[in-house]
Backbone as ProteinMPNN parsed JSONL, in Angstrom:
{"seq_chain_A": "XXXXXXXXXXXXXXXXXXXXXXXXXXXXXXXXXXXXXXXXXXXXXXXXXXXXXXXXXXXXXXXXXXXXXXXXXXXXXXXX", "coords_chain_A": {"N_chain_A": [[-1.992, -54.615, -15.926], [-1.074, -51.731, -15.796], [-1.12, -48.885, -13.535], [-1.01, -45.014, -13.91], [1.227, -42.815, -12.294], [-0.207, -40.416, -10.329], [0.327, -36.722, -11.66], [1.217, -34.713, -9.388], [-0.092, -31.211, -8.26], [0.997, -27.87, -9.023], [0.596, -24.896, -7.337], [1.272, -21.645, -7.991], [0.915, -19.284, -6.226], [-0.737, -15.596, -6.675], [1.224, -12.488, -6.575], [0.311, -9.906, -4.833], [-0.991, -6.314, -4.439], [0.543, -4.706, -1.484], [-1.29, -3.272, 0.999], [-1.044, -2.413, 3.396], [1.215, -0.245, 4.971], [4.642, 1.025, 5.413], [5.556, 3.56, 8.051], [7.118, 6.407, 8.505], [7.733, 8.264, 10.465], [7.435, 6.837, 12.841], [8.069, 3.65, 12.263], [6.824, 1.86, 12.053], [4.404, -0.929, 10.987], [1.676, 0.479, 9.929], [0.734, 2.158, 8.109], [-2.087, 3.326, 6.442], [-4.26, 3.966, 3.681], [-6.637, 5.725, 2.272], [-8.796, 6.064, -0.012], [-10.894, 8.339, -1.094], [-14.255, 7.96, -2.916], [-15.148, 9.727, -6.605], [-13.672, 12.436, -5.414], [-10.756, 13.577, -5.847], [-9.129, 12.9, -3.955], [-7.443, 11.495, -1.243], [-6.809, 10.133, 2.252], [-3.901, 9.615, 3.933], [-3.112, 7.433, 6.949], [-1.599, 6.876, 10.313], [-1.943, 4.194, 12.241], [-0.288, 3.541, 14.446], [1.342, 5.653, 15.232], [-0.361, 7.96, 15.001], [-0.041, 9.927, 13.184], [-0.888, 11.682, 10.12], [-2.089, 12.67, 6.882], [-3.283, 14.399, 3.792], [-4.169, 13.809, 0.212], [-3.282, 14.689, -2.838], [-5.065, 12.801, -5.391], [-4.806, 10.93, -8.545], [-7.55, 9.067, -10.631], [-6.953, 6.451, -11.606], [-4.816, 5.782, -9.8], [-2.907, 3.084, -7.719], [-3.349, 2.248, -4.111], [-0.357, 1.916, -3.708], [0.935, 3.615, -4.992], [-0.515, 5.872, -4.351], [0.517, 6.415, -1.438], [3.775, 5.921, -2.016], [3.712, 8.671, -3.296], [3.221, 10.089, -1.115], [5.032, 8.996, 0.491], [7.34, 10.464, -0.728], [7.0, 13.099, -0.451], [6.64, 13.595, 2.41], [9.704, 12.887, 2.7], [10.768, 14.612, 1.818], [9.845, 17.492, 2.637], [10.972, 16.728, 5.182], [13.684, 17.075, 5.05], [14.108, 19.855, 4.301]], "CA_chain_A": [[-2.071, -53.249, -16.379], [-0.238, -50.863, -14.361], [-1.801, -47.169, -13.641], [-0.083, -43.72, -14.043], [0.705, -41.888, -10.944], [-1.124, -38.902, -10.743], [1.353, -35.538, -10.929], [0.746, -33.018, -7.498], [-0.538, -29.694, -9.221], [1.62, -27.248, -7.585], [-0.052, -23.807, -8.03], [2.014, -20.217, -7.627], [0.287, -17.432, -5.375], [0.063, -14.352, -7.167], [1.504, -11.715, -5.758], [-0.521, -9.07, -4.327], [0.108, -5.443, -3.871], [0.336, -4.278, -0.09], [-2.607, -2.543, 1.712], [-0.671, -1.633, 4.93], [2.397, 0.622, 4.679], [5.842, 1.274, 6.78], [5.505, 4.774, 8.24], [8.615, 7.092, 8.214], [7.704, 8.444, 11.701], [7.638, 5.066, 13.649], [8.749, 2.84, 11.518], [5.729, 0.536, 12.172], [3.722, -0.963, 9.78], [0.855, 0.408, 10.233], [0.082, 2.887, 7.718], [-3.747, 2.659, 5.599], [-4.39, 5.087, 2.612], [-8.228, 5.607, 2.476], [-9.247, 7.112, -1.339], [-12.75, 8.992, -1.526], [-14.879, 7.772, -4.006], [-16.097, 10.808, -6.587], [-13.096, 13.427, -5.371], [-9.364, 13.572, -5.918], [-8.09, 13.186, -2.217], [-6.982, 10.451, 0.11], [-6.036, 10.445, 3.463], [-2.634, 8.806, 4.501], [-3.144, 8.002, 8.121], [-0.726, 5.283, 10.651], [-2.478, 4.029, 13.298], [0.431, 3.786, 15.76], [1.646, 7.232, 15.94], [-1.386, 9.046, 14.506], [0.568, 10.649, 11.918], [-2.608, 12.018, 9.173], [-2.381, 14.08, 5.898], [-4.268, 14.53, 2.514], [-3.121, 13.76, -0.952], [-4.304, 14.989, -4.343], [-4.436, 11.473, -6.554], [-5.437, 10.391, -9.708], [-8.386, 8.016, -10.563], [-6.035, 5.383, -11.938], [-3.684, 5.257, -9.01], [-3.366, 2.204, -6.587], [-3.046, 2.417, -2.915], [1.015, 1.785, -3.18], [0.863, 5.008, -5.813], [-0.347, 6.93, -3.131], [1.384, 5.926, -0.405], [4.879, 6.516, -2.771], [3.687, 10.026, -3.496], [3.113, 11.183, 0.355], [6.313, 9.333, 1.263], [8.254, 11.265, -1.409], [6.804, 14.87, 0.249], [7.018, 14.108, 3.436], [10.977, 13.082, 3.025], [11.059, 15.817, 1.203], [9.692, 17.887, 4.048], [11.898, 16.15, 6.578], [15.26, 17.5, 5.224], [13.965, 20.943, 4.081]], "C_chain_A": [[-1.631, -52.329, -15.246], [-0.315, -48.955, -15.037], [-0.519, -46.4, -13.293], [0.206, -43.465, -12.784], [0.708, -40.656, -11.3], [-0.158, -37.5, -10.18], [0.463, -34.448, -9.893], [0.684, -31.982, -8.459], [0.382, -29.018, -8.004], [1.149, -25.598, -8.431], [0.684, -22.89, -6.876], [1.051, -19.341, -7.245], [0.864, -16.38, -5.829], [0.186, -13.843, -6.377], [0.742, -10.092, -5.751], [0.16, -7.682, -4.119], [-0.244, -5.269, -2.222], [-0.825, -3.461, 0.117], [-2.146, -1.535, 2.854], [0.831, -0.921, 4.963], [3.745, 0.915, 5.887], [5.23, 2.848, 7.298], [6.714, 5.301, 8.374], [8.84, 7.394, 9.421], [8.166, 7.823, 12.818], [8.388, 4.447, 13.482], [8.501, 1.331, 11.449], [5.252, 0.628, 11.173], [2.386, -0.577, 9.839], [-0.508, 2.213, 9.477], [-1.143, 2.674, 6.782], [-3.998, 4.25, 4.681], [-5.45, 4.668, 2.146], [-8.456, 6.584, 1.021], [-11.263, 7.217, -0.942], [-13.745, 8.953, -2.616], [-15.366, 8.868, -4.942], [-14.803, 11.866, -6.448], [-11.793, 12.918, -5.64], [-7.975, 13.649, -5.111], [-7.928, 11.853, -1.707], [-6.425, 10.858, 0.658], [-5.05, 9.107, 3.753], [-2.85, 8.592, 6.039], [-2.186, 6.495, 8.772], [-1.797, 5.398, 12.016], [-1.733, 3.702, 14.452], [0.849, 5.292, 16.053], [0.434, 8.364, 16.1], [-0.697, 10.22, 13.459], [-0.518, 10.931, 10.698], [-2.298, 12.963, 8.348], [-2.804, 13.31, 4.578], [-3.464, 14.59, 1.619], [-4.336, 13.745, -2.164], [-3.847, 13.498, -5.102], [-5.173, 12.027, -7.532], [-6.329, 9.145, -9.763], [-7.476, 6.578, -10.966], [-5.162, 4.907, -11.141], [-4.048, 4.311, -8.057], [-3.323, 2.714, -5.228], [-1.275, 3.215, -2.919], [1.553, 3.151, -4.024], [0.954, 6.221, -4.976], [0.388, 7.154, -2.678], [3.071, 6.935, -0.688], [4.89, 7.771, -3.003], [4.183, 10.885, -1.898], [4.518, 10.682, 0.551], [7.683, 9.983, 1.157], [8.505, 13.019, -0.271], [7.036, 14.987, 1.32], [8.521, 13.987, 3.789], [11.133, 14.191, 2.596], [10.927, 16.969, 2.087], [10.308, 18.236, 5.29], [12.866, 17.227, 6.446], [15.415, 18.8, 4.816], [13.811, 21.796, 5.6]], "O_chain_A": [[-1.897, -52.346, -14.044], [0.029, -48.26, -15.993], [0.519, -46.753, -12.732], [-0.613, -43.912, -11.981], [1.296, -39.997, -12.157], [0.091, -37.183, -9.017], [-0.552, -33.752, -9.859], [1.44, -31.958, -9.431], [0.531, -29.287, -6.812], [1.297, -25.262, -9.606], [0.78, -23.039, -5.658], [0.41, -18.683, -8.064], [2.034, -16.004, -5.752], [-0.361, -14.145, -5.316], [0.745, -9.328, -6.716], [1.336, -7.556, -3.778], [-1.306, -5.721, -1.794], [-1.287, -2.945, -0.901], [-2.562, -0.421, 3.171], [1.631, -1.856, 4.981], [3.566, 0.969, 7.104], [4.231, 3.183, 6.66], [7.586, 4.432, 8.354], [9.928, 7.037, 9.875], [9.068, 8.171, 13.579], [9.402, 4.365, 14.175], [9.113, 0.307, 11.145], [5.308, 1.584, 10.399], [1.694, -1.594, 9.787], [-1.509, 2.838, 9.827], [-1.107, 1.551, 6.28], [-3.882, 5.384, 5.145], [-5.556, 3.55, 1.644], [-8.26, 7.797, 1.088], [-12.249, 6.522, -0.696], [-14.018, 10.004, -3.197], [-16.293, 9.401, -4.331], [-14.683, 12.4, -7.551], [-11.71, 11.69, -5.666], [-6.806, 14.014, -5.233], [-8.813, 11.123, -2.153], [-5.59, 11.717, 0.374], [-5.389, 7.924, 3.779], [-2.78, 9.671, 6.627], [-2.033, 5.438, 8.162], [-2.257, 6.394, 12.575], [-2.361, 3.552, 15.501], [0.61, 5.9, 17.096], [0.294, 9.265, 16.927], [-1.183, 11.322, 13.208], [-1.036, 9.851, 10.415], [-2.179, 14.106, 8.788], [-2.731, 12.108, 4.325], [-2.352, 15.111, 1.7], [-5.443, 13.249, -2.374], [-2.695, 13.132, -5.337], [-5.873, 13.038, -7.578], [-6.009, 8.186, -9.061], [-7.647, 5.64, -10.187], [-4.615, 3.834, -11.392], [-5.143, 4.377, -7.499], [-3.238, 3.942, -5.245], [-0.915, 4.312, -2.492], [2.596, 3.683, -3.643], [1.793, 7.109, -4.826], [1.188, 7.999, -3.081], [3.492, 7.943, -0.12], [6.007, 8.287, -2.979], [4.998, 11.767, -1.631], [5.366, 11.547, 0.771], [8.617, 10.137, 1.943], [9.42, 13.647, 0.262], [7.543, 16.03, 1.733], [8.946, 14.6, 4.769], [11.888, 14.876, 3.285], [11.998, 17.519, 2.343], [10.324, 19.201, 6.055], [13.024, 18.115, 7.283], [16.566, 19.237, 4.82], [13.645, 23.016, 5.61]]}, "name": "protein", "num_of_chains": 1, "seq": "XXXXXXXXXXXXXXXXXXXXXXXXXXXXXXXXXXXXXXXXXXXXXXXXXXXXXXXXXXXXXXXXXXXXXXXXXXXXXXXX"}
C-alpha cells in the first residue's frame, strides 16, 4: 500500500495598509498620522525633520486617507 504525499499549504500574506509615510520635506520615511478619538482632527507629524500640522478627517477615513489629504495641501501649498 503506498501513501499519498502530503501537498505544502502555501498561504498568501494579506496585504496591509502602511502606518509610516514618505514625507515631502525629507523624503524619509518617517511620517505617523495620530487621529483623536471623539474629534475630527489628526496630527500629521515626521519624526526626522519635525515637520507637524492638523487635519480635519472623517470618522471613516484610514490613516493612508489622511496622510493623501495633507499631502495633496501641502503640494498644493508648495507651488502656490
Amino acid at each position: 500500500m503506498m501513501g499519498r504525499r502530503r501537498r505544502k499549504v502555501v498561504r498568501i500574506p494579506k496585504k496591509r495598509l502602511p502606518k509610516v509615510f514618505l514625507c515631502p520635506k525629507c523624503g524619509r520615511e518617517a511620517i505617523r498620522v495620530i487621529t483623536v478619538k471623539g474629534s475630527n482632527l489628526a496630527t500629521v507629524t515626521c519624526g526626522a525633520c519635525g515637520l507637524k500640522d492638523t487635519v480635519q478627517t472623517v470618522p471613516a477615513w484610514a490613516p493612508v486617507d489622511i496622510y493623501s489629504t495633507w499631502a495633496d495641501r501641502y503640494y498644493k501649498s508648495e507651488n502656490t
